[in-house]
N, C-alpha and C positions, 0 to 999 in steps of 0.2 A: 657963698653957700656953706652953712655949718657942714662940718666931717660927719654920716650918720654913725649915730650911735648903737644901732642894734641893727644885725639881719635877720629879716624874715624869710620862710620858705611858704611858698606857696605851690600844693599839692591837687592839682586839678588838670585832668585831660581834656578840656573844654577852653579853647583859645582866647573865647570871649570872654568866660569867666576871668582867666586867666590877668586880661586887659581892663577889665574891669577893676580888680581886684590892684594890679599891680599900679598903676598911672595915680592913686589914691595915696597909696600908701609912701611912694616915692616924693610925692607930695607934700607928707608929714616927714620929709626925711628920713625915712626907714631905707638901707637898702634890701633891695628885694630879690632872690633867686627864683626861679620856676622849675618845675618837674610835673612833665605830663604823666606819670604812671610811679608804682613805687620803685621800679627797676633803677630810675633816673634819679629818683629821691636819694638812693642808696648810695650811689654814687657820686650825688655831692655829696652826704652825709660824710663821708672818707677825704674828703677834704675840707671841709669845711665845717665850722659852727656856729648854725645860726643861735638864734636867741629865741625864736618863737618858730612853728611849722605850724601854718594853718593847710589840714586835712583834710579833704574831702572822701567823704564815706563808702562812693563805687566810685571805684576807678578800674580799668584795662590791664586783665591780669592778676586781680587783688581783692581784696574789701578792705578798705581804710582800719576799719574796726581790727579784723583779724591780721593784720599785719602791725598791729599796735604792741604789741609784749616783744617784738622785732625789733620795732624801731628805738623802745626805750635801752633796747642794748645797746644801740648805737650812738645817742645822743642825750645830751640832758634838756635839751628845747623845751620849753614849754609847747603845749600842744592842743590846739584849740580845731577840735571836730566839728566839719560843718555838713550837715544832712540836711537830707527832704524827707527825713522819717523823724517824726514827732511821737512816736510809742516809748513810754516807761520803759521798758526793757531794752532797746537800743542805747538809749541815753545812758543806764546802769552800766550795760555790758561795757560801753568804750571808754566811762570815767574808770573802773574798774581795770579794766583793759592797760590805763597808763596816759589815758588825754585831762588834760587838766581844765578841760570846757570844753561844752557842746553846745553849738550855733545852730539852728535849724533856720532851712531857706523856706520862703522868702526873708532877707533880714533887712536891717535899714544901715547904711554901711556907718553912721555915726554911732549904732548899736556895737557894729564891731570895731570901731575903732576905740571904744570904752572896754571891751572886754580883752584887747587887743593892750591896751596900757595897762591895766592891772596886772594882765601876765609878764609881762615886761618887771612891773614893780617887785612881783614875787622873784623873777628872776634874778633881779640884780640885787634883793635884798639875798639871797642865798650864796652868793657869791661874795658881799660883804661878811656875811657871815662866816664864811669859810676862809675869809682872808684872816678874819682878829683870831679866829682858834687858833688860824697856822703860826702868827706871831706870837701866842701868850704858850706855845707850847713846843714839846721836842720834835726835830720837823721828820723822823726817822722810827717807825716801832714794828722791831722784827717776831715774828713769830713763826715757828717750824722754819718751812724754806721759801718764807714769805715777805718782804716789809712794803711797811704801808707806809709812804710818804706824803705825808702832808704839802710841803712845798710843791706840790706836782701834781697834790689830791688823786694818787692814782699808789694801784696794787701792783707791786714787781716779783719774781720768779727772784733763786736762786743764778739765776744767768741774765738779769738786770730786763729781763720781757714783761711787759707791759699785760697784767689782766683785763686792762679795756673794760675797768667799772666805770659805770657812768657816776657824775657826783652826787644824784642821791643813794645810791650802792657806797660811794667812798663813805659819807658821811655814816650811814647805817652801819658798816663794818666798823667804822673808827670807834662810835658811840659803844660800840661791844667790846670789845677790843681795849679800850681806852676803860673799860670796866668788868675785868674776867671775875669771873663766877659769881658776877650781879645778875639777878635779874632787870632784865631792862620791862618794863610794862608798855604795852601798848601807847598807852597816853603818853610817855617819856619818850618812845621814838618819835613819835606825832611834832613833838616839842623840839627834838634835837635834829630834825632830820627832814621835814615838812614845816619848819616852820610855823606850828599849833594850828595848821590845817584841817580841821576836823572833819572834813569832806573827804579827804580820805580815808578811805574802808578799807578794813581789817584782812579783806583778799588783798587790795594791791601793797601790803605790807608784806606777806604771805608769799605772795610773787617774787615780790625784791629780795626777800633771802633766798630762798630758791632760785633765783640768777646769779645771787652771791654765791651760795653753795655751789653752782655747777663751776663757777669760772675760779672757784678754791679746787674743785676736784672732793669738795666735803659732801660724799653720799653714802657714806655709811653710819646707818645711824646710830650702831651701837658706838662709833668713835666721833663721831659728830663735834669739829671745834665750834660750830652754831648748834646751841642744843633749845628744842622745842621747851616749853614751861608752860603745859594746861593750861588754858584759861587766863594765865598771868601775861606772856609773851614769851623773851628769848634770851637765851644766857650766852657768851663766850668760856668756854674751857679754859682754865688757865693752861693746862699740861703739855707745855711744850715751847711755850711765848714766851720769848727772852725779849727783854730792852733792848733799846738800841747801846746801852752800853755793853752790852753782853751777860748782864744778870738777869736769871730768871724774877718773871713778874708775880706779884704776887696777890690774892685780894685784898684791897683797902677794907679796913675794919669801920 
């Protein structure tokens, strides 16, 4: 039997579902974890990373939905929502939210098993992605009492502590970062950082710096090293960003 390639979390307080759902997919060689409620989700989350979380929308304790901006802190999973509410607004609110698909029940499970590899495909092409940047570039860039390590795609303190960005936050930060007192535009994060996703909307970009900022400690906005730009999108301040060799950075002309 091939070693599986990806795991999936499957998020549903319903045992049946639960067997339904899992005995399929272990099938296609996935392996598969379970969490009857988000308490339980969260707690493999801390040790684990799957590759994909399929979601269910009530659960015990929760709403799928509203524990969504939650879990994108925790995890870079792909995130495929599955409900018995088929209103516009549901469906906005949870892509919005941080789910990167919405399955509504009844489905046909060869339905999810297609939407189920596509997420898969986005995932692993964003992690090739993030491999070539790390070799065609410096793997260390300091700013204030901050650096961003690429070989490890993650944010470290002055005392080597981990800010627990997920990788589309790494990526988002770097793309700024790696461009001080650029404007970045809307459509250029989409490109650098979603992969030219255009399904994503200009809130859950909004969001993701606002998770950047809080886990920077950046909320003041008169000093803001993430500075807003009307209409256009988002700039990094150069004032204060050193290289990793210790020279201040400076803007590319």
């Amino acid at each position: 039997m091939k070693t599986p390639t990806h795991t999936i979390l499957i998020v549903d307080d319903d045992p049946l579902v639960q067997q339904i759902l899992k005995e399929p997919l272990q099938y296609q060689n996935y392996n598969v974890l379970v969490a009857g409620d988000i308490a339980e989700m969260e707690k493999i989350l801390h040790t684990c990373r799957p590759s994909l979380i399929l979601l269910d929308h009530m659960l015990p304790g929760g709403n799928g939905i509203d524990a969504l901006p939650h879990i994108r802190d925790l995890t870079d999973a792909r995130i495929i929502m599955i409900s018995s509410r088929d209103d516009l607004a549901s469906k906005i609110k949870a892509l919005e939210s941080g789910a990167d698909d919405y399955l509504c029940k009844p489905f046909q499970i060869h339905e999810l098993f297609a939407r189920i590899k596509v997420q898969l495909r986005h995932h692993s092409e964003l992690f090739q992605r993030a491999a070539a940047a790390t070799s065609h570039n410096s793997d260390r860039i300091q700013f204030g009492d901050w650096v961003l390590d690429r070989s490890q795609f993650q944010l470290f303190d002055r005392d080597s502590k981990s800010a627990g960005l997920t990788i589309k936050e790494f990526h988002l930060l770097e793309a700024l970062v790696s461009a001080p007192n650029r404007v970045l535009t809307r459509e250029q994060i989409l490109d650098k950082v979603h992969n030219g996703n255009f399904n994503v909307t200009d809130r859950a970009i909004d969001t993701q710096i606002a998770r950047i900022r809080k886990k920077l400690g950046d909320h003041r906005p008169e000093s803001r090293m993430i500075q807003s730009v009307r209409v256009l999108g988002y700039k990094f301040s150069s004032d204060g960003i050193y290289a990793n060799e210790g020279r201040k950075m400076s803007a590319a002309v």
